[in-house]
LUMTOR-553230 format. One record per residue (C-alpha): x, y, z. Coordinates in nm, 2 decimals. Layout:
REM residues N
{xx->X yy->Y zz->Z}
...
***
This chain:
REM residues 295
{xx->1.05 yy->0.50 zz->3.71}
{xx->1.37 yy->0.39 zz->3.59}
{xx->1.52 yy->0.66 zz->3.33}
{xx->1.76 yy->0.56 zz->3.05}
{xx->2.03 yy->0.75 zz->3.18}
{xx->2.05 yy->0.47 zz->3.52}
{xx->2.06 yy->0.22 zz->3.24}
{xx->2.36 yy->0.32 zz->3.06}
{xx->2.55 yy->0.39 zz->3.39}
{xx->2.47 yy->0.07 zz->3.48}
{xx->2.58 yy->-0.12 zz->3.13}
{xx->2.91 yy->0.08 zz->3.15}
{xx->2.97 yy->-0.03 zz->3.52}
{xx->2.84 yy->-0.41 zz->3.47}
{xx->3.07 yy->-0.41 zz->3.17}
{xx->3.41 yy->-0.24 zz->3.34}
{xx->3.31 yy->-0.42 zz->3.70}
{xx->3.50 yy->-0.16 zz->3.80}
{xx->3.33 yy->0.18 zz->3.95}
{xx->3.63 yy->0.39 zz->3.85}
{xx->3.65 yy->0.26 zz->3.50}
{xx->3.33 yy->0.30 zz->3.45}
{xx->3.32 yy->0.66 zz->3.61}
{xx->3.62 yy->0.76 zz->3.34}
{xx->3.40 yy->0.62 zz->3.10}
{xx->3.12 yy->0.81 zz->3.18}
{xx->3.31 yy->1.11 zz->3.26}
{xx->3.23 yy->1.17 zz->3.60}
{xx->3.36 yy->1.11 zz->3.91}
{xx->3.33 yy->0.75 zz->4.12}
{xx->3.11 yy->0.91 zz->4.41}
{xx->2.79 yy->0.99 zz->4.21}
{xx->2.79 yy->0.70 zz->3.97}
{xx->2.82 yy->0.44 zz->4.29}
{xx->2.53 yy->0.60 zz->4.45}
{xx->2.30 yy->0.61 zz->4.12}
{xx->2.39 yy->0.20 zz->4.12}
{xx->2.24 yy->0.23 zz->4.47}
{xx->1.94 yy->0.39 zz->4.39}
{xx->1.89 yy->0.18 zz->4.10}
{xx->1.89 yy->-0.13 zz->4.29}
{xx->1.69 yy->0.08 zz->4.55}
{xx->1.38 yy->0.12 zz->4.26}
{xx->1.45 yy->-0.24 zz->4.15}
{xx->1.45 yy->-0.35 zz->4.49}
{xx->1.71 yy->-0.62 zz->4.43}
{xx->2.08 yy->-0.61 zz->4.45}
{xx->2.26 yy->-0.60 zz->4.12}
{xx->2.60 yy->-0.61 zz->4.21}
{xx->2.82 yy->-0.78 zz->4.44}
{xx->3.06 yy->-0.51 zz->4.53}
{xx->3.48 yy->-0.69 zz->4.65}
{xx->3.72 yy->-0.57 zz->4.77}
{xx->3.92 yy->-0.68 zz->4.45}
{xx->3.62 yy->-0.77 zz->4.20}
{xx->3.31 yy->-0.72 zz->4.15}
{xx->3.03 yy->-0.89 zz->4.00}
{xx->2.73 yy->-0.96 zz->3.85}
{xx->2.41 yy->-1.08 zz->4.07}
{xx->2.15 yy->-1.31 zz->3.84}
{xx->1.95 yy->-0.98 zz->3.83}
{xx->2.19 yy->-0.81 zz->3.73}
{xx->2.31 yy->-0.98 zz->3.49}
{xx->1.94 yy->-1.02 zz->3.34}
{xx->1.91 yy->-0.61 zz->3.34}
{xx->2.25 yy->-0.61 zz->3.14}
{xx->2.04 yy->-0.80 zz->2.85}
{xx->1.76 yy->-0.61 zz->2.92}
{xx->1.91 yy->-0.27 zz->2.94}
{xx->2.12 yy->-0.30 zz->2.63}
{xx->1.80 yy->-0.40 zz->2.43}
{xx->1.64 yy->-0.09 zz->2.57}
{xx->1.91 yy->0.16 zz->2.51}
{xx->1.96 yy->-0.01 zz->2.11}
{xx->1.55 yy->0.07 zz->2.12}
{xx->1.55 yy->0.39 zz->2.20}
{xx->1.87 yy->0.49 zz->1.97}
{xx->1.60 yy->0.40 zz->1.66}
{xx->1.34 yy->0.61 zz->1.85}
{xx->1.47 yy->0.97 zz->1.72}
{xx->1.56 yy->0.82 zz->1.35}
{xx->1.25 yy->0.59 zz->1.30}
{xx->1.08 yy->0.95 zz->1.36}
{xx->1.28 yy->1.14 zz->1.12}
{xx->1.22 yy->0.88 zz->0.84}
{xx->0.83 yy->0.85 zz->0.95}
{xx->0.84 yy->1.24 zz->0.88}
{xx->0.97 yy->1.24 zz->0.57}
{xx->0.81 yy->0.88 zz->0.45}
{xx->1.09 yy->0.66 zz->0.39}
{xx->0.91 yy->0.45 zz->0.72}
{xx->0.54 yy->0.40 zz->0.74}
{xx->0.28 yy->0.20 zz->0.61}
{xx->-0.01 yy->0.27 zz->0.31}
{xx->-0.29 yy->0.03 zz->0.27}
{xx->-0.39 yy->0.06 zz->-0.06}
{xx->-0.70 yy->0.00 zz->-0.26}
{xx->-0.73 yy->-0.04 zz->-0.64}
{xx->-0.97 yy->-0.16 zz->-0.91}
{xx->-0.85 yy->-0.53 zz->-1.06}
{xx->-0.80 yy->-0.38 zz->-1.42}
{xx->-0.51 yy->-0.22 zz->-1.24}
{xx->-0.28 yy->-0.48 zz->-1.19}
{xx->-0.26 yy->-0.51 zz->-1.58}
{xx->-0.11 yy->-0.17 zz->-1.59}
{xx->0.13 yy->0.04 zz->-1.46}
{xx->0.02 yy->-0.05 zz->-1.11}
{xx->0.29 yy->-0.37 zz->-1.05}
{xx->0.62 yy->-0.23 zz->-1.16}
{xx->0.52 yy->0.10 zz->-1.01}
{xx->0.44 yy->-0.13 zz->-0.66}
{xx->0.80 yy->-0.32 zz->-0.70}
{xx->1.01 yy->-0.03 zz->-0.79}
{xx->0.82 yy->0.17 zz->-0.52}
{xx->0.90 yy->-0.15 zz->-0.28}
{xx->1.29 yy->-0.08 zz->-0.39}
{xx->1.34 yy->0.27 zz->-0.31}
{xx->1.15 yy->0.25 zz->0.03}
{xx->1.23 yy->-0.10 zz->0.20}
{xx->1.08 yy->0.04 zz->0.52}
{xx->0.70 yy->0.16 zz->0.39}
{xx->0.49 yy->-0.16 zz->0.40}
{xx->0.20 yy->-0.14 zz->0.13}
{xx->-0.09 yy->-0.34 zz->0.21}
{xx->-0.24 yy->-0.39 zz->-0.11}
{xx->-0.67 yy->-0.51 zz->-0.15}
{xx->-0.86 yy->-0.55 zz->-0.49}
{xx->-1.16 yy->-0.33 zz->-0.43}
{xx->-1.44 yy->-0.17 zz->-0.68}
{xx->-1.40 yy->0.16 zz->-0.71}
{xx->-1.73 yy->0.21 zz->-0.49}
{xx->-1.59 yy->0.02 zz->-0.22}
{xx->-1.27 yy->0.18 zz->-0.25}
{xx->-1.45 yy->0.51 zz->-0.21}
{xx->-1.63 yy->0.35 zz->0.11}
{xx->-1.32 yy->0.24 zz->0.30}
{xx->-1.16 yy->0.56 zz->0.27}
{xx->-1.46 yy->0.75 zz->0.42}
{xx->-1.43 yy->0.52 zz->0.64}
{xx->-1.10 yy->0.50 zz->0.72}
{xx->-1.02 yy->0.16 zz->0.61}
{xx->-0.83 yy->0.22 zz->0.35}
{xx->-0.54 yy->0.50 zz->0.29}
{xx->-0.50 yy->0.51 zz->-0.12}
{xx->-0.70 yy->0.40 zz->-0.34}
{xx->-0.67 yy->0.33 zz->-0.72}
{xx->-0.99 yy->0.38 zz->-0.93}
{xx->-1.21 yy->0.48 zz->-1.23}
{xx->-1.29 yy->0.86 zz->-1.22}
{xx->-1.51 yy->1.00 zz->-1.25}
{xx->-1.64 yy->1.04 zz->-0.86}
{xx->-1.96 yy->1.18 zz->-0.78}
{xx->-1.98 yy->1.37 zz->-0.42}
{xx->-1.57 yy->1.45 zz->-0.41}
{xx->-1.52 yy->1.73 zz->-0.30}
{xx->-1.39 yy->1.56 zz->0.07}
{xx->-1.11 yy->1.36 zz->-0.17}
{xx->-0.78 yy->1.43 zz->-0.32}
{xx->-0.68 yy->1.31 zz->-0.71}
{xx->-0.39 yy->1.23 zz->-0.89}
{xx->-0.36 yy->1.11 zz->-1.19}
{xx->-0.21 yy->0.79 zz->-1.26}
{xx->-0.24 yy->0.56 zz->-1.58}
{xx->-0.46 yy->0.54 zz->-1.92}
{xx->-0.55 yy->0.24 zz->-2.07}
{xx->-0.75 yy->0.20 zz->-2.43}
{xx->-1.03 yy->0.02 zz->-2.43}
{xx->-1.10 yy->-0.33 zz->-2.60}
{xx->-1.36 yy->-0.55 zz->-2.67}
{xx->-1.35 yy->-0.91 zz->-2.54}
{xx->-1.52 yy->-1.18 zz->-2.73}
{xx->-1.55 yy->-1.54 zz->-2.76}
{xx->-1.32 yy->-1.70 zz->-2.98}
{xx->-1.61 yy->-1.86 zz->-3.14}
{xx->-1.81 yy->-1.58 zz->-3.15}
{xx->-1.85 yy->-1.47 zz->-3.53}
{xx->-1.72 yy->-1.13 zz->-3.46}
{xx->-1.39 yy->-1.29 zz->-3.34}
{xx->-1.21 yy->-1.34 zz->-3.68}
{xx->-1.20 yy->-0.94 zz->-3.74}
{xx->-0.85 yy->-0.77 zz->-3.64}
{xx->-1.04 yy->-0.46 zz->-3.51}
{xx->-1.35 yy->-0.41 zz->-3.42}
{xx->-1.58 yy->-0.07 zz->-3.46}
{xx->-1.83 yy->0.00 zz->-3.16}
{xx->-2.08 yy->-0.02 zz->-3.44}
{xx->-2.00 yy->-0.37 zz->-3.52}
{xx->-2.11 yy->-0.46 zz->-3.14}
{xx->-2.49 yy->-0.29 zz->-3.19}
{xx->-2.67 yy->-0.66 zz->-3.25}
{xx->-2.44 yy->-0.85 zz->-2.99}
{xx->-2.57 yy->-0.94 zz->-2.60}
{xx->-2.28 yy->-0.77 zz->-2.37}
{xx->-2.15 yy->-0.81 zz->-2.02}
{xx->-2.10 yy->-0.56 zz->-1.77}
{xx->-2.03 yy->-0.49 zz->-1.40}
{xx->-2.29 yy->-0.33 zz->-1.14}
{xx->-2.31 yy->0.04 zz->-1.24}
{xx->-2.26 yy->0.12 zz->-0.82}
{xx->-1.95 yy->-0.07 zz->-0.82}
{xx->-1.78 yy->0.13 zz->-1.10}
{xx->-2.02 yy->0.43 zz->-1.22}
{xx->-1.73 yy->0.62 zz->-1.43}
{xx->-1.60 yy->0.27 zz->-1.60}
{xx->-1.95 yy->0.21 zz->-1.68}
{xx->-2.07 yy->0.50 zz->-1.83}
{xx->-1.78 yy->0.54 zz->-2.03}
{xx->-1.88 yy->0.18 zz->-2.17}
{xx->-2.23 yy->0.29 zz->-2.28}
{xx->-2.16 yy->0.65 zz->-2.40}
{xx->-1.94 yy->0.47 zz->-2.63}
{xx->-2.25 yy->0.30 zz->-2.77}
{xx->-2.47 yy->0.49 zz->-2.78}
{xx->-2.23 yy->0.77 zz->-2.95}
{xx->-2.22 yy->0.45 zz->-3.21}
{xx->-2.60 yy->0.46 zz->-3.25}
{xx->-2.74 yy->0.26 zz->-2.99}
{xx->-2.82 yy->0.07 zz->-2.67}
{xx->-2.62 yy->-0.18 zz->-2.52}
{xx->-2.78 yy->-0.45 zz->-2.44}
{xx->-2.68 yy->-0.60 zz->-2.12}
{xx->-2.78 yy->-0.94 zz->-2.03}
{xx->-2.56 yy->-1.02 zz->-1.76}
{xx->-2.36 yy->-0.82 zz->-1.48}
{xx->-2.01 yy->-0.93 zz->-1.28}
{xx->-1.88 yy->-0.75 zz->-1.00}
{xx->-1.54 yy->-0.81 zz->-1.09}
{xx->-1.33 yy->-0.83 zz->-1.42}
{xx->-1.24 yy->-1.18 zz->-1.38}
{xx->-1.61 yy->-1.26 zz->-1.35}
{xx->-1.72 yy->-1.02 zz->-1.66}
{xx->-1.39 yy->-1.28 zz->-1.85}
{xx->-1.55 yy->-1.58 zz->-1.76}
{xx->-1.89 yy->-1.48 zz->-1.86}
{xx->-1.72 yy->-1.38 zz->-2.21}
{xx->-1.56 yy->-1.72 zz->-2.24}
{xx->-1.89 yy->-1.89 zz->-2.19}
{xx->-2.00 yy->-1.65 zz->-2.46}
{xx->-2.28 yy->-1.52 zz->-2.27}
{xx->-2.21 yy->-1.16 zz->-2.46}
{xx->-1.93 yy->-0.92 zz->-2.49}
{xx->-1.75 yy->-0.70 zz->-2.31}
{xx->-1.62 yy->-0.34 zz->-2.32}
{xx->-1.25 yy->-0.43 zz->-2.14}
{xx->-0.91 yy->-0.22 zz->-2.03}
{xx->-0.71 yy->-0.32 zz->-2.30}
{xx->-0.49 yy->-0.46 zz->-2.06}
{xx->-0.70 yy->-0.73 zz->-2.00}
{xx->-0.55 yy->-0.95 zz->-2.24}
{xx->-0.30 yy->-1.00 zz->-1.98}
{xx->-0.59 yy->-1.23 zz->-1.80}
{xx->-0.48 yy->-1.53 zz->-2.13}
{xx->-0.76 yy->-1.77 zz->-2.13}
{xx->-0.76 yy->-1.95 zz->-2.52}
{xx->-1.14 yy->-1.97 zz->-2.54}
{xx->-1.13 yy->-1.58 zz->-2.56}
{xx->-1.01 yy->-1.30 zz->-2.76}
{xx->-0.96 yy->-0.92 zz->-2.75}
{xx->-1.00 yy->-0.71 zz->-3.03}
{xx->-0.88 yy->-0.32 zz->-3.05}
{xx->-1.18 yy->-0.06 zz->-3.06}
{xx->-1.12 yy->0.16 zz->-3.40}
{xx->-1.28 yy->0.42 zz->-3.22}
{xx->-1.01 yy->0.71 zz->-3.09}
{xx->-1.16 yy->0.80 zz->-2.75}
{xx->-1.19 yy->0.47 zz->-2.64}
{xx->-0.96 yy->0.49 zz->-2.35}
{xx->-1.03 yy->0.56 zz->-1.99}
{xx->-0.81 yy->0.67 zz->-1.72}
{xx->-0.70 yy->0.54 zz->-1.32}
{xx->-0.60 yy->0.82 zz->-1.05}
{xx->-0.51 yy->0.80 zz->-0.73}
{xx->-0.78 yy->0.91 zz->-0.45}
{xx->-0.77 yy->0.98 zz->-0.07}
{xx->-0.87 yy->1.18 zz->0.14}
{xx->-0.67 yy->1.52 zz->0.23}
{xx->-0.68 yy->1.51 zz->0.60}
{xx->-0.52 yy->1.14 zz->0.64}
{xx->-0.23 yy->1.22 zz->0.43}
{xx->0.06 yy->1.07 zz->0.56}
{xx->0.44 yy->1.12 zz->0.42}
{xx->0.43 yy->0.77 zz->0.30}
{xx->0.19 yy->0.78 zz->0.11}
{xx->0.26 yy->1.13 zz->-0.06}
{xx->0.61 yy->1.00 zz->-0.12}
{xx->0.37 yy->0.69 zz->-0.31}
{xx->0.21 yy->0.93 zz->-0.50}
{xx->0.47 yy->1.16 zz->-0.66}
{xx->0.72 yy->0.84 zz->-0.71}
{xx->0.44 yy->0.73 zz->-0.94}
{xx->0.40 yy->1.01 zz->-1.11}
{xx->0.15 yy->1.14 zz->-1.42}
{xx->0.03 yy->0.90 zz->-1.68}
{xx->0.35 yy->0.86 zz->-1.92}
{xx->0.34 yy->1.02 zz->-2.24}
***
């Protein structure tokens, strides 16, 4: 087993080509440092130097474990500080999970300016529901995850909180609701709506139809999409409505509207959610440089 300590003797000396210069180098005496050249091209089994009387040089294989051994020494320089900074989470990567209502919130500039201050944490970032979100991390798949609390059967995750968003309704342009600036829940209690799969996003959901029936009554859901993109499209086909993160209007399509909810509770929050045991530095450093909802 060749040991780092052979390779830089041997850098020093194929760089000198001169075992006393390379001994005062080293700082030690010309005796020991030609023997452990010897015993290096004893484990090697080839010779690495031709030794004159005058000069001396470089054998092809020694001249290919010059490039060799300097790319090994400049690794294992990095091998003490890549440690340090996986320790305290400037290095590392977090694969992170999060709900597509997300990326209409806080959840980009946080992910750029996060990008910014740690250049060496790679975020792998996946659109998930907040079911499969809660999946992947049980099953390891997944590090963070951004979703809609609340979560039943927790007690095995961490939360943080993260953003709030107000609710919105969005609406056909041509439906005849559209024209109104705002829109009460109440005004919604004759319309068809669209919703998502209640497994894929339990908390979003019922947060959706406690808001109705607070307002007197049932929704009436005639059509489901798994994701918020499909619930859009469904709206723009005027299919029904939808109970939307206000944020939504981000997702600009002309053939549909959104309309603020005059109710005051209508708002719903993200968090952050993972599980305790897999926390890594990176991903706590993730966490806190996001901080708490603003305001």
């Amino acid at each position: 087993m060749i040991e780092l300590r052979q390779l830089r003797q041997f850098v020093v000396v194929a760089e000198e080509l001169h075992f006393h210069r390379a001994a005062r180098r080293l700082n030690m005496s010309q005796p020991p440092l030609s023997a452990a050249i010897r015993r290096l091209e004893a484990d090697i089994g080839e010779a690495l130097i031709v030794r004159g009387n005058r000069h001396n040089t470089l054998t092809a294989a020694g001249a290919a474990l010059l490039v060799e051994a300097r790319s090994t020494l400049a690794q294992a320089a990095q091998c003490a500080p890549a440690a340090r900074d996986a320790a305290h989470g400037v290095r590392g990567r977090v694969r992170l999970g999060y709900v597509g209502s997300a990326m209409y919130g806080r959840l980009p500039e946080t992910v750029r300016t996060f990008r910014r201050a740690y250049p060496a944490v790679g975020l792998d970032l996946e659109e998930r529901t907040t079911a499969r979100q809660i999946a992947a991390l049980r099953q390891g798949e997944t590090d963070l995850a951004l979703v809609l609390p609340p979560i039943a059967d927790s007690t095995d995750l961490s939360f943080a909180d993260f953003d709030t968003d107000c609710l919105a309704i969005a609406i056909a342009r041509e439906h005849p609701l559209a024209d109104k600036p705002m829109l009460a829940v109440e005004d919604l209690a004759e319309a068809s709506f669209v919703f998502w799969p209640a497994h894929e996003g339990r908390g979003f959901y019922q947060r959706a139809v406690d808001l109705c029936l607070r307002a007197g009554f049932e929704p009436r859901i005639v059509q489901h999409a798994e994701q918020m993109h499909g619930v859009i499209a469904l709206v723009a086909a005027d299919v029904g409505v939808a109970i939307v993160p206000a944020s939504m209007a981000g997702v600009h399509r002309p053939d549909v509207v959104y309309r603020p909810i005059t109710t005051a509770d209508a708002v719903f929050e993200l968090c952050w959610c993972w599980r305790a045991e897999r926390e890594t530095p990176a991903l706590a450093n993730l966490v806190a440089f996001a901080g708490p909802p603003p305001g």
